[in-house]
C-alpha positions in Angstrom: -6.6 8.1 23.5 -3.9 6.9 21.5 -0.3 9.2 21.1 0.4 9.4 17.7 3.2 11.6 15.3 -0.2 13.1 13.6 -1.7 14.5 16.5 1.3 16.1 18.4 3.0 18.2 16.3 1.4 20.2 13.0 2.5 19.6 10.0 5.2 22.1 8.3 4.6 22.0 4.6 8.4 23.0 2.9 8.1 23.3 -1.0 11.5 25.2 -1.9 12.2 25.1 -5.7 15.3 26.8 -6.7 14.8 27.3 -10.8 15.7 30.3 -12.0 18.6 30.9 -14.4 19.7 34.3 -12.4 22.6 33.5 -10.7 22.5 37.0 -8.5 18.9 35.9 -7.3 20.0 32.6 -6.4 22.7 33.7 -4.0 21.3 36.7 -2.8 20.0 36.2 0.8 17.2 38.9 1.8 16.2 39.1 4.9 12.2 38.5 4.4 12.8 35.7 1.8 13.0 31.9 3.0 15.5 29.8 1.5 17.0 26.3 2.6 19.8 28.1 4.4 17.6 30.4 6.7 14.3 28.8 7.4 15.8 25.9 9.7 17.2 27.3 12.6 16.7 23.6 15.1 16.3 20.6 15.2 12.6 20.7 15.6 12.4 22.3 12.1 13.9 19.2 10.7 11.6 16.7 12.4 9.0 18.7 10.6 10.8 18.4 7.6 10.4 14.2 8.5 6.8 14.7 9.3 5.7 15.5 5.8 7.1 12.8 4.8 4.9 9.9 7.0 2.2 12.5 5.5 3.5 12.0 2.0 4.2 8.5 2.5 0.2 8.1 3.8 -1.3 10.0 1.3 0.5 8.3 -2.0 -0.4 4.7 -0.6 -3.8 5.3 1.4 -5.6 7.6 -1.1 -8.0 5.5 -3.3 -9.8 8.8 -3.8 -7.2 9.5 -6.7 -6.5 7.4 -9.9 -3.1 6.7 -8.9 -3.6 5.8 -5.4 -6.6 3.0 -6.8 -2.9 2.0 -9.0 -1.1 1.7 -5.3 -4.0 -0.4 -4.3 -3.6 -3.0 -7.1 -6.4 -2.0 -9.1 -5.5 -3.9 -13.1 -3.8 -6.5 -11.1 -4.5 -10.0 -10.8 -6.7 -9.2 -7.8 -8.5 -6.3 -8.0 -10.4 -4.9 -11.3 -13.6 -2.2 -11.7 -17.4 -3.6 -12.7 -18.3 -3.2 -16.1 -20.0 0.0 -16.0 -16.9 1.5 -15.3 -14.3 0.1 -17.5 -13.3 3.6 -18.5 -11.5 4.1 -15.0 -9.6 0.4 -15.6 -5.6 0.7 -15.2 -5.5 -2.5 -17.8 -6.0 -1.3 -21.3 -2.0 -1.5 -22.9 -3.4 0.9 -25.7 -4.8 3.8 -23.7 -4.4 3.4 -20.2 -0.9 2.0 -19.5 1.5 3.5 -21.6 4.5 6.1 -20.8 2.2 9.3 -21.2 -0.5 7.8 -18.6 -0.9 10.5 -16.0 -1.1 8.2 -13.1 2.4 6.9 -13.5 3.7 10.3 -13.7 1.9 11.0 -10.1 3.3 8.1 -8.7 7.1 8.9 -9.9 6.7 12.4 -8.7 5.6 11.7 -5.7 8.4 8.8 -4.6 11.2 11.3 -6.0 9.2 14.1 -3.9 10.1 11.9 -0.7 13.6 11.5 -2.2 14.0 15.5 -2.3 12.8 16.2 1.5 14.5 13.0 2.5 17.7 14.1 1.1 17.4 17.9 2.6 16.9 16.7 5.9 19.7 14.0 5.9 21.8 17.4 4.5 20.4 19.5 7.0 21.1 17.5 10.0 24.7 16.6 9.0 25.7 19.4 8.1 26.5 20.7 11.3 24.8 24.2 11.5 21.6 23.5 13.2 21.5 23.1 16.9 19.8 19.5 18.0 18.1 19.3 21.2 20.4 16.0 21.6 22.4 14.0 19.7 20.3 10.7 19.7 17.6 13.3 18.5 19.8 14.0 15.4 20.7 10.7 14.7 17.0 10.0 14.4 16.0 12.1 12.2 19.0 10.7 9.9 17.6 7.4 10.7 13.6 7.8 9.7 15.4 10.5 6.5 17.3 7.2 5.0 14.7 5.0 5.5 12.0 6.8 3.5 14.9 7.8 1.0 15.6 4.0 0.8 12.0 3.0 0.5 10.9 5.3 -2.1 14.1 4.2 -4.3 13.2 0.5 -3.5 9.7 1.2 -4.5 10.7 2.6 -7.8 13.3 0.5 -9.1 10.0 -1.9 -8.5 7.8 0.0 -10.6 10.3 1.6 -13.1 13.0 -0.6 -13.3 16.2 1.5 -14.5 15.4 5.1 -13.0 18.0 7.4 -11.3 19.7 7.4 -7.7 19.4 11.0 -6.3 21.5 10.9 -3.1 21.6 14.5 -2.3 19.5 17.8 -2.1 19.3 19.7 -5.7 19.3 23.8 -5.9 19.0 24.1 -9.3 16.7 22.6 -12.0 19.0 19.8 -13.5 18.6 17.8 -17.1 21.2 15.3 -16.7 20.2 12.2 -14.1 21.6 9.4 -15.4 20.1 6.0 -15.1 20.8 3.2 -12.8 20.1 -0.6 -13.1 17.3 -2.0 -11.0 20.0 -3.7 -9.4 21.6 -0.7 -8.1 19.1 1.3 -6.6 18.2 -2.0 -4.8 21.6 -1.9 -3.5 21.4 2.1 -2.7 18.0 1.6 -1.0 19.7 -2.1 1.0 22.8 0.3 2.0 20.5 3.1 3.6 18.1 1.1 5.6 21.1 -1.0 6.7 22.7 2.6 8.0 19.5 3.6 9.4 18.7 0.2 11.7 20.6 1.2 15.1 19.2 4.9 15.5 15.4 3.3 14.9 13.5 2.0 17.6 13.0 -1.3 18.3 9.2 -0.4 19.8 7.7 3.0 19.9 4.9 4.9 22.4 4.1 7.1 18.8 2.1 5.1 17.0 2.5 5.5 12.9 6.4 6.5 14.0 9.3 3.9 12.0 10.4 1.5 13.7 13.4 -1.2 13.1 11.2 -4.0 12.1 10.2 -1.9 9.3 13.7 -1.6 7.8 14.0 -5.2 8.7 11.0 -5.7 6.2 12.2 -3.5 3.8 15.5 -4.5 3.5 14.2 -8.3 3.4 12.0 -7.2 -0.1 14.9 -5.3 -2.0 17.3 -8.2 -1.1 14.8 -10.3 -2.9 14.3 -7.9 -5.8 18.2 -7.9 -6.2 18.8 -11.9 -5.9 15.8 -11.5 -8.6 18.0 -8.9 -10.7 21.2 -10.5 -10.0 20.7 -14.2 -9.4 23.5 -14.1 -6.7 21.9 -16.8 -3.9 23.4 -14.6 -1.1 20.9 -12.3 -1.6 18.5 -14.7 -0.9 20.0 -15.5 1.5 20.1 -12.1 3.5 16.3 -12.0 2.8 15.4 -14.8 4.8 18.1 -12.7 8.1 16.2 -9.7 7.8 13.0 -11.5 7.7 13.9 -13.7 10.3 15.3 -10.9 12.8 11.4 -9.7 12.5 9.3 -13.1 12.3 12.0 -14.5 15.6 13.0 -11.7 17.3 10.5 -11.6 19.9 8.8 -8.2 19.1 6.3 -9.4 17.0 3.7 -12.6 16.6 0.7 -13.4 15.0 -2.8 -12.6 16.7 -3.9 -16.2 17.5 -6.9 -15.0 19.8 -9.6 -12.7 19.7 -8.6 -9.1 20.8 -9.8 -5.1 21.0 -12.7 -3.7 22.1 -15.0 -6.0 20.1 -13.6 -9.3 21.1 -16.8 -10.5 22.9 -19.1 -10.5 19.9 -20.1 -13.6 19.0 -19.8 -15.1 15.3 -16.4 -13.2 14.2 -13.2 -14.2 15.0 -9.7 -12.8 14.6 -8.9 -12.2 11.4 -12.3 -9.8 11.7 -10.7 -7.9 14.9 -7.8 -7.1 13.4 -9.6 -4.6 10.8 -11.8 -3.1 13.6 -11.4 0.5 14.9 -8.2 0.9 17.1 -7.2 -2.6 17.0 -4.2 -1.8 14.6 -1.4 -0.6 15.9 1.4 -2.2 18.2 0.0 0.1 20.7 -2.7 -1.2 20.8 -1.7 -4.8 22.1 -1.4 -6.2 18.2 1.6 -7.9 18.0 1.6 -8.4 14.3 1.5 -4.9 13.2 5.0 -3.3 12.2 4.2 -0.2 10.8 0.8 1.6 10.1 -0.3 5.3 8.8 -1.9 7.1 11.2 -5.7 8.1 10.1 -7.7 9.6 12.7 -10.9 11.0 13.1 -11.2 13.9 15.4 -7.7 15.1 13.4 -9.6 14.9 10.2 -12.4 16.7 11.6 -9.8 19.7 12.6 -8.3 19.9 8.9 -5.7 17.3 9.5 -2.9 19.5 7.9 -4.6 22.9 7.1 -5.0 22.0 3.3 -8.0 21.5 1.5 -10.3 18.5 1.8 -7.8 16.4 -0.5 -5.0 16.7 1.8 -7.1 15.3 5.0 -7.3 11.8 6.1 -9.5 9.1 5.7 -10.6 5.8 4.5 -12.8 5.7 1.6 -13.4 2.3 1.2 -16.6 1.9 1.6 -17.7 4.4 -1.0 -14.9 2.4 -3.7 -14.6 -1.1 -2.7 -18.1 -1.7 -1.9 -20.5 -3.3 -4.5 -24.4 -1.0 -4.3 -26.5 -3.6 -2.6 -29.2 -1.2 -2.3 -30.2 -1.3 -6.0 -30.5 -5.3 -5.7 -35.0 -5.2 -5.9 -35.8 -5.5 -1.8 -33.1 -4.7 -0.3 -32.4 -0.8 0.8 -30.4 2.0 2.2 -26.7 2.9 2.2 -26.4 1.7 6.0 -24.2 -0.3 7.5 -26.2 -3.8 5.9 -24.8 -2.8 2.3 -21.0 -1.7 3.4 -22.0 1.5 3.5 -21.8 4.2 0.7 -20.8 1.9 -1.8 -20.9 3.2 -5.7 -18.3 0.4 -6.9 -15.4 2.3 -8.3 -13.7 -1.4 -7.9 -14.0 -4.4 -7.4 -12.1 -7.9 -6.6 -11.0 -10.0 -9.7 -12.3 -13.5 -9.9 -9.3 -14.9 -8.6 -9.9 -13.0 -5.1 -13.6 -13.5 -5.4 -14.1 -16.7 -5.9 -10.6 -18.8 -7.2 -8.8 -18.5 -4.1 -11.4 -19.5 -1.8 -11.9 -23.2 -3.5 -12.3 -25.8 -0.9 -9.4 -27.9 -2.2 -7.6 -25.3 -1.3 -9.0 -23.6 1.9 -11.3 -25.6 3.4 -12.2 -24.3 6.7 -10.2 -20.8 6.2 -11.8 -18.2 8.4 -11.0 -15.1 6.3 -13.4 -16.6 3.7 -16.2 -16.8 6.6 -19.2 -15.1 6.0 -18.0 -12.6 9.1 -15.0 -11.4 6.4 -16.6 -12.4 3.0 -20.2 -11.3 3.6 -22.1 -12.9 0.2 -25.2 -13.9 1.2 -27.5 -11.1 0.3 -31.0 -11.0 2.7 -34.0 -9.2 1.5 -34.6 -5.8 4.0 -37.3 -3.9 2.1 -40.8 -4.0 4.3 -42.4 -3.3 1.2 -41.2 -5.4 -1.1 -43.6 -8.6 -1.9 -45.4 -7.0 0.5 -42.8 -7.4 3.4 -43.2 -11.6 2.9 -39.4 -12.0 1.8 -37.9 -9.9 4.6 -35.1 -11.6 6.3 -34.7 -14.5 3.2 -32.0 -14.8 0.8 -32.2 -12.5 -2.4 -32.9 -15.0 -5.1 -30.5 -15.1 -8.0 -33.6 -13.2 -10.7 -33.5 -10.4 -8.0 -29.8 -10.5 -8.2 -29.4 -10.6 -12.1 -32.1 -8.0 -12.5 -29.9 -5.7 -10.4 -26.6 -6.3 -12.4 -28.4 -5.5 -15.7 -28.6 -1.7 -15.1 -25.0 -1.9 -13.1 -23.6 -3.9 -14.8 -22.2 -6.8 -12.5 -21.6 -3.1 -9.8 -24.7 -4.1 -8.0 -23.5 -7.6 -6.4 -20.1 -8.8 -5.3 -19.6 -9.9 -2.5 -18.7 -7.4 1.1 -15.6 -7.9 2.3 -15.0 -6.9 5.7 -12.3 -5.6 6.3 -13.1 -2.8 4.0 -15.8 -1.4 6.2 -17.9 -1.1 9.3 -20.6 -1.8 10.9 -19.7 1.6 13.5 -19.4 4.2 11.6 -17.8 7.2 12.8 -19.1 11.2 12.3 -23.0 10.0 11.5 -23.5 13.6 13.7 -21.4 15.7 12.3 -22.2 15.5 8.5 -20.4 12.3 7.2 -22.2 9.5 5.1 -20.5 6.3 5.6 -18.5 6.5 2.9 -15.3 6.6 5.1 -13.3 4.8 7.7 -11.2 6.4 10.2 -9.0 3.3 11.7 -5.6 3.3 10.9 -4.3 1.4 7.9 -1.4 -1.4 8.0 1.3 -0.8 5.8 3.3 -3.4 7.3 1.8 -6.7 8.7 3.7 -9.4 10.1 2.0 -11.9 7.3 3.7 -10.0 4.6 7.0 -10.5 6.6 6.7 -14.5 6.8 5.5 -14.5 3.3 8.7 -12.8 2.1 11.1 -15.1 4.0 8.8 -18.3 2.3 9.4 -16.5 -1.2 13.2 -16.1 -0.3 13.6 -20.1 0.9 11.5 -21.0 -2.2 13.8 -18.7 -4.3 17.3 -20.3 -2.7 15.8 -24.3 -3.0 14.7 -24.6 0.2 10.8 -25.4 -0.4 9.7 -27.3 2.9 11.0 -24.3 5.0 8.9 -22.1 2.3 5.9 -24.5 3.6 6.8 -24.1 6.8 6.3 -20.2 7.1 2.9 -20.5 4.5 1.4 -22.7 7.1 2.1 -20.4 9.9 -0.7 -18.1 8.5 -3.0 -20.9 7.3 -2.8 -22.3 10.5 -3.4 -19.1 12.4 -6.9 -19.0 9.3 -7.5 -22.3 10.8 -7.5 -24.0 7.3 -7.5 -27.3 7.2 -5.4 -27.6 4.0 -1.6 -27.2 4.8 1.0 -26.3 2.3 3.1 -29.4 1.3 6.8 -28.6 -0.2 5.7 -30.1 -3.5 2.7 -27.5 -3.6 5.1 -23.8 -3.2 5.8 -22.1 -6.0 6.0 -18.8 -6.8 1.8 -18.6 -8.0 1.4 -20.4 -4.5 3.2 -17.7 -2.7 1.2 -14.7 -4.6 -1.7 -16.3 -4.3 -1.3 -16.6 -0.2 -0.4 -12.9 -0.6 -3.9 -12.3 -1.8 -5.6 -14.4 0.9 -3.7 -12.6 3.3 -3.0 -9.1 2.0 -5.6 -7.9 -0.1 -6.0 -4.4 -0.2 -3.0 -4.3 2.4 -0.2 -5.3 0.0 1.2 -3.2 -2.7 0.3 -5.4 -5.3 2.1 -3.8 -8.5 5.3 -3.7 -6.5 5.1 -7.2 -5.7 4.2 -8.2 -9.3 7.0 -6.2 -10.5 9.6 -7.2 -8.7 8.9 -11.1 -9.3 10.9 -10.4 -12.5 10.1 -12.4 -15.8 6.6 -12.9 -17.2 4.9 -13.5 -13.8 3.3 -10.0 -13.4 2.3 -10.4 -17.5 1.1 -14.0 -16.9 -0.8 -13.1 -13.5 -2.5 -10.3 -15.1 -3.9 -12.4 -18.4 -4.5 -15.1 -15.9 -6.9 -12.6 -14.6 -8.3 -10.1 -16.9 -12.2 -9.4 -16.8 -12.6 -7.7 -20.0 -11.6 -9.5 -23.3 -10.0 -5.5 -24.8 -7.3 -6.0 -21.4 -6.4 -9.1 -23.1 -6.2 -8.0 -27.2 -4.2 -4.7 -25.7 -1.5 -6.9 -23.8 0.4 -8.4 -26.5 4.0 -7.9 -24.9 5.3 -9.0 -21.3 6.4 -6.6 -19.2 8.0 -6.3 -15.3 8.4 -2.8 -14.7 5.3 0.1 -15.3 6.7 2.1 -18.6 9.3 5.1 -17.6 6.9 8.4 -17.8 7.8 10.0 -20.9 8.1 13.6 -18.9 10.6 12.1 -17.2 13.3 11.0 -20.4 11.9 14.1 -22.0 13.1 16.4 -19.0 16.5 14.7 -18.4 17.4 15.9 -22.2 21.5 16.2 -21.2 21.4 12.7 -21.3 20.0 9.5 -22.8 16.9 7.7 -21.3 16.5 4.5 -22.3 12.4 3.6 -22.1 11.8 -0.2 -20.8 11.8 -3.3 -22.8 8.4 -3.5 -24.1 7.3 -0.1 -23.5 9.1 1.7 -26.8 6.7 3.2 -29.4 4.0 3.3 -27.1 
């Protein structure tokens, strides 16, 4: 059974809020009442204090259950949209839906500056001096995982919100005056704590889901490219490609070039299939292109997870939002594992990722379009049906059609893979196979080798960008390699979609490529011709949430270019 940070120690939940106006009740210390200064006593109160923040971190950018975590997954992106039915849960309508009062943005700012507030209490916590640590390296760890999620979250909002503030240390009362900082800077901040944090991280880890160095690495290879973008200084570039490289060539971590896991035997998948089976990816695990996953498990969901209510537990509800409902397609039946599972559509991939990327000029002979990873042939599976006759044929496109006109295009798109199972876990003890319970990859080595090709690309060197694209093609076995002339930027995002769908975090990426590329991707794109008549401005960075300049009132908020009035 695997070790992991989620199943060894419970979770501590710390919510301290210091607001009130009474100076007396601020400083009194009573004996029964829990403030910052008496409820850590050790070290091992601390690392509590770090495990809600992998348990922040996991919910935020694994929960597709809420509107803003289907945000986190790229949902009004260039690759991943909802079917027409539901167009009323899109994240691409300018008028209604993106705009700074949008309640989705204002979960995902509040939850990054959440991470910033524990971050910043435990980095003050364990250097302040006062709490006993079993050992020093134990101290110095905490410090370690504390800057990188403080780094990361800053990183990850300067990507979405462009100028927002730096908050470097723990706040005791309610303040109205952070001040702004250019995208530039909190790059910088974030690039100056992960660089601080790299020696007290591990290189490898027994605890899978635990930071590790190669994670920084990653990290600090993204924000240098998001501040040569901000800057135009080529040495940024240039310590992009370092970082990367210490990950892609320092010997930890490869690509999986061979079948591997407990399913490796079965005939008619291949590699790029194993890698999104059930405990097949962590490090731990024998994958050597996994950096950094969240932990998601089942017999700790089945215990409460962390004591909260059902929202707060972990799972994978993919199957019940990415897939398409097969089972009202005439002849075929059941929500078992044939159909994905569950499925009710809550979204769906664009065209681009359905179809677009997977042109044979392009990707002939890629094996994570293969029918074991793309599943679109549909078979008919109903007995009764034309009398039982069609049973094992191919649903013909009337049958198909006839579906789509009371779903609305919800009923068929095609399965992909790597969002379900045909295993399902819990079939005994009341779940539905709406849900995985395999750990998700928040960092895979692809991601990495696709950051140093943008940074090459970015600093003239396009052959070497080439180079690192046709490491993963080759490893897909396509028979198209990238050619210098070929890489561009829409070359590189478009890889990053072939790769990384559903993985990546596709907003941030957008984002941070600066320009029009995340206003030209997403018209590229649209399904719906209202997403296009309501984008009439480019943008790079998600509107600041009003709340947010209406709070900081001491000082003046500027709202982003192309956001004001709205």
């Amino acid at each position: 059974m695997k070790k992991n940070i989620f199943k060894t120690i419970m979770f501590l939940f710390l919510i301290i809020t210091f607001s009130c106006d009474d100076e007396e009740f601020v400083t009194e210390n009573p004996e029964t009442f829990l403030t910052v200064d008496n409820i850590f006593t050790s070290g091992t109160q601390v690392e509590q204090l770090i495990l809600t923040l992998y348990q922040q971190d996991r919910n935020l950018f694994s929960n597709i259950n809420s509107d803003s975590g289907r945000v986190m997954y790229g949902q009004g992106t260039d690759v991943l949209t909802v079917p027409t039915f539901r167009e009323n849960t899109n994240f691409s309508d300018y008028n209604t839906q993106v705009t700074p009062l949008a309640g989705r943005l204002s979960t995902i700012y509040a939850e990054l500056y959440q991470q910033i507030s524990r971050a910043n209490l435990a980095i003050s916590l364990a250097e302040g001096g006062e709490i006993p640590f079993e050992t020093e390296a134990s101290r110095l760890s905490i410090i370690a995982q504390a800057k990188f999620f403080r780094a990361k979250a800053h990183g990850q909002a300067a990507e979405f919100f462009g100028k927002v503030a730096i908050v470097d240390e723990p706040t005791e009362t309610a303040r109205f005056d952070f001040e702004q900082s250019e995208r530039s800077e909190i790059y910088q901040f974030a690039i100056n704590d992960l660089e601080a944090a790299l020696p007290d991280l591990p290189v490898t880890t027994a605890e899978a889901g635990r930071v590790v160095r190669g994670a920084a690495q990653h990290y600090l290879s993204e924000f240098y490219l998001g501040l040569g973008i901000e800057t135009g200084d080529n040495a940024a570039f240039t310590q992009a490609i370092f970082y990367a490289s210490e990950v892609i060539d320092g010997g930890i971590y490869a690509l999986m070039q061979n079948r591997f896991g407990s399913r490796a035997d079965e005939t008619g998948k291949n590699v790029y299939w194993d890698l999104f089976r059930l405990n097949n990816q962590n490090y731990t695990d024998g994958n050597t292109e996994s950096i950094w996953t969240h932990q998601i498990d089942f017999d700790a969901y089945i215990a409460g997870d962390d004591g909260s209510n059902n929202a707060g537990r972990s799972f994978l509800p993919y199957p019940r939002f990415f897939m398409p409902v097969w089972r009202a397609i005439p002849g075929v039946i059941g929500e078992d594992e044939y159909v994905g599972g569950r499925g009710v559509a809550f979204v769906r991939p664009t065209e681009l990722t359905e179809n677009i990327l997977w042109d044979p000029n392009i990707s002939d002979g890629d094996i994570r379009a293969d029918e074991s990873n793309i599943r679109r042939t549909v078979l008919y599976n109903d007995p009764d049906y034309e009398g039982g006759s069609l049973v094992g044929t191919e649903v013909s496109d009337e049958d198909l059609e006839a579906a789509n006109i009371g779903l609305a295009d919800g009923a068929y798109y095609p399965i992909f893979e790597k969002f379900t199972t045909d295993q399902f876990q819990g079939l005994d003890q009341g779940e539905d196979r709406s849900n995985l319970f395999r750990d998700r990859y928040i960092i895979r080595l692809p991601e990495t080798i696709l950051l140093r090709a943008e940074a090459y690309l970015r600093s003239g060197n396009s052959q070497a960008a080439a180079d690192d694209i046709n490491l993963i093609r080759d490893r897909a076995q396509c028979t198209v390699r990238a050619t210098a002339a070929m890489v561009d930027i829409d070359f590189i995002l478009d890889e990053r979609a072939r790769e990384l769908f559903g993985e990546e975090n596709r907003w941030g990426t957008l984002l941070r490529m600066g320009g029009t590329v995340a206003s030209d991707r997403l018209r590229a794109n649209f399904r719906y011709d209202y997403q296009r008549a309501s984008l009439t401005f480019d943008f790079n960075t998600f509107p600041i949430p009003q709340s947010v300049i209406d709070r900081n009132s001491a000082v003046l908020w500027e709202q982003n270019p192309g956001w004001q009035g709205r």
